[in-house]
LUMMARTOR-718267 format. One line per field, with one value per residue (C-alpha): x, y, z; residue in one letter; residue number from 1. Coordinates in Angstrom, 1 decimal. Example, Ala and Ser with C-alpha at 12.3 -4.5 7.8 and 13.67 -1.06 7.14 Angstrom:
BEGIN
px: (12.3 | 13.7)
py: (-4.5 | -1.1)
pz: (7.8 | 7.1)
aa: (A | S)
i: (1 | 2)
//
This chain:
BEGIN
px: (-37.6 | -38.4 | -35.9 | -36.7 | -36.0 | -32.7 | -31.8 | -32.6 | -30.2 | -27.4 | -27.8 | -27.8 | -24.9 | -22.8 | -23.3 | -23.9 | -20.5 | -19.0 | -19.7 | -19.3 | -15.6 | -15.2 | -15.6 | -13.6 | -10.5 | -10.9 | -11.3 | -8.6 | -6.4 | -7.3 | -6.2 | -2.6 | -0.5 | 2.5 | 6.2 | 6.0 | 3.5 | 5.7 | 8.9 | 6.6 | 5.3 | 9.1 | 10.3 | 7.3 | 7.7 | 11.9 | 10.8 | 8.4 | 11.2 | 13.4 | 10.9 | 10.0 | 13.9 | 14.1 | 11.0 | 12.7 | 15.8 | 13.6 | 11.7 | 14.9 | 16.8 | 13.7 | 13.0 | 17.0 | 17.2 | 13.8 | 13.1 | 9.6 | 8.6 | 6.2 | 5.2 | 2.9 | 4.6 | 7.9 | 6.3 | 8.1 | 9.8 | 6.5 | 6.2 | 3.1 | 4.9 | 8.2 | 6.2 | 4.6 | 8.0 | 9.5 | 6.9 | 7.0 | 10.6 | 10.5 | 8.1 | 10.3 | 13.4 | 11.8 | 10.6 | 13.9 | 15.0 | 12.4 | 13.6 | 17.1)
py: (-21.7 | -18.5 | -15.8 | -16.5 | -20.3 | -19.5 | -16.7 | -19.1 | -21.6 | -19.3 | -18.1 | -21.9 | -22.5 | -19.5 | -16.7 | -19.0 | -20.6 | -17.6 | -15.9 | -19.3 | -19.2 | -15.7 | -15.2 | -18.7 | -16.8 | -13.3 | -16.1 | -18.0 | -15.0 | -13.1 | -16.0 | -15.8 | -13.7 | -11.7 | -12.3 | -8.7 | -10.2 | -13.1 | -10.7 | -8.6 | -11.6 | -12.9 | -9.2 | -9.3 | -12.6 | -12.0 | -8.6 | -10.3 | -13.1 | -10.3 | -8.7 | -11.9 | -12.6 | -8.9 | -9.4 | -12.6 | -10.6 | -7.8 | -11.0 | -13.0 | -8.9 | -7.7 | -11.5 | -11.5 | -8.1 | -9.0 | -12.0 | -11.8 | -10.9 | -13.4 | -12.7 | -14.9 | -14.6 | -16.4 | -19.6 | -18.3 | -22.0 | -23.9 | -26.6 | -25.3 | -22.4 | -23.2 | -26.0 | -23.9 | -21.7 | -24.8 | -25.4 | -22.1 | -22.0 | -25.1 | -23.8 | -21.1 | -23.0 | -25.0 | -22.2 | -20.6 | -24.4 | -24.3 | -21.0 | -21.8)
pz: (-43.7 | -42.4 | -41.3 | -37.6 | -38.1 | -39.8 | -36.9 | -34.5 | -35.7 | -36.5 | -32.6 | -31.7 | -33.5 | -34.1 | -31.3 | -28.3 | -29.0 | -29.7 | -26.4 | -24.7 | -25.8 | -26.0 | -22.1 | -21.6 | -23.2 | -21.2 | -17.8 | -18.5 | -19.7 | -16.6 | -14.3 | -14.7 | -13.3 | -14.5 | -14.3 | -12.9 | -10.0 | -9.3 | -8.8 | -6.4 | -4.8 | -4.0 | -2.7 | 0.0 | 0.7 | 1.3 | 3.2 | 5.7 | 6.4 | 7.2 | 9.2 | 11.6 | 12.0 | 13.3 | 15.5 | 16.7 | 17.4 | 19.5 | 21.4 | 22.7 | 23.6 | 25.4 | 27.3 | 28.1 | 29.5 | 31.3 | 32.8 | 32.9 | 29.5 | 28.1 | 24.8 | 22.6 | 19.6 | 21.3 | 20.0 | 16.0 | 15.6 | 15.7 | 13.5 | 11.7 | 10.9 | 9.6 | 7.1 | 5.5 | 5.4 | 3.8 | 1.2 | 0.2 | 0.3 | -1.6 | -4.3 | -4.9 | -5.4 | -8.0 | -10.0 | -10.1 | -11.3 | -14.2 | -15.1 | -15.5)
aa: (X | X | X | X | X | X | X | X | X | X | X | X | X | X | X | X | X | X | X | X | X | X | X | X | X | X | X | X | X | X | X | X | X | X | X | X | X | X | X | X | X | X | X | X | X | X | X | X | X | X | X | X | X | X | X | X | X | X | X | X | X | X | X | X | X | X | X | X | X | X | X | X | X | X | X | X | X | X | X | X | X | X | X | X | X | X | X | X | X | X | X | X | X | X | X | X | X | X | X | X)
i: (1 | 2 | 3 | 4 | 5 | 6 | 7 | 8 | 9 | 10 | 11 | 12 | 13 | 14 | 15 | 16 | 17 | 18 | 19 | 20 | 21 | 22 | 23 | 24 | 25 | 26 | 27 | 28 | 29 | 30 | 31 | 32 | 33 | 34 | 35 | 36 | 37 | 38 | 39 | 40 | 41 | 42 | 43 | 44 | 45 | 46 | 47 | 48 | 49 | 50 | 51 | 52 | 53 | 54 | 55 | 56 | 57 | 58 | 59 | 60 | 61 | 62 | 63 | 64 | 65 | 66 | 67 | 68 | 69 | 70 | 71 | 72 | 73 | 74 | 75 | 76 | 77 | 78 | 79 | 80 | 81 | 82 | 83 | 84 | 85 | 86 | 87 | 88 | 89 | 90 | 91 | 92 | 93 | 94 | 95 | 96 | 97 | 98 | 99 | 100)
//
């Protein structure tokens, strides 16, 4: 065998692999997020529910006080809305469950 045969082979066999899982590990590493992001992730997600109940406040004062307000955003109890409110309220809940 010549030197090229056997460098061929160990590339084959040995590097290819190598960078094949080496790059696996730095994705699948880099996919996850950190306990850190998750804490983050629940404080913006409490601070915009506190926000659109404020906004909701400042809607129904302002449409009260003037009858003809219309604004588009009255429409905050839509279905489509509040699911997605659910599911993510839902999600949460469970995570704090599996934390426990």
């Amino acid at each position: 065998m010549d030197v090229e045969d056997v460098m061929a082979i160990a590339a084959i066999f040995v590097f290819l692999p190598w960078i094949i899982l080496h790059y696996i590990t730095k994705w699948k590493t880099a996919a996850t997020i950190t306990t850190d992001d998750e804490a983050l992730l629940e404080e913006l997600y409490n601070l915009a529910k506190r926000l659109d109940e404020r906004m909701d406040t400042v809607e129904r004062l302002v449409a009260s006080d003037n009858p003809g307000f219309s604004a588009a955003r009255l429409v905050h109890d839509s279905e489509e809305d509040n699911q997605q409110l659910r599911e993510l309220e839902q999600l949460i809940a469970e995570k704090k469950g599996m934390a426990k």
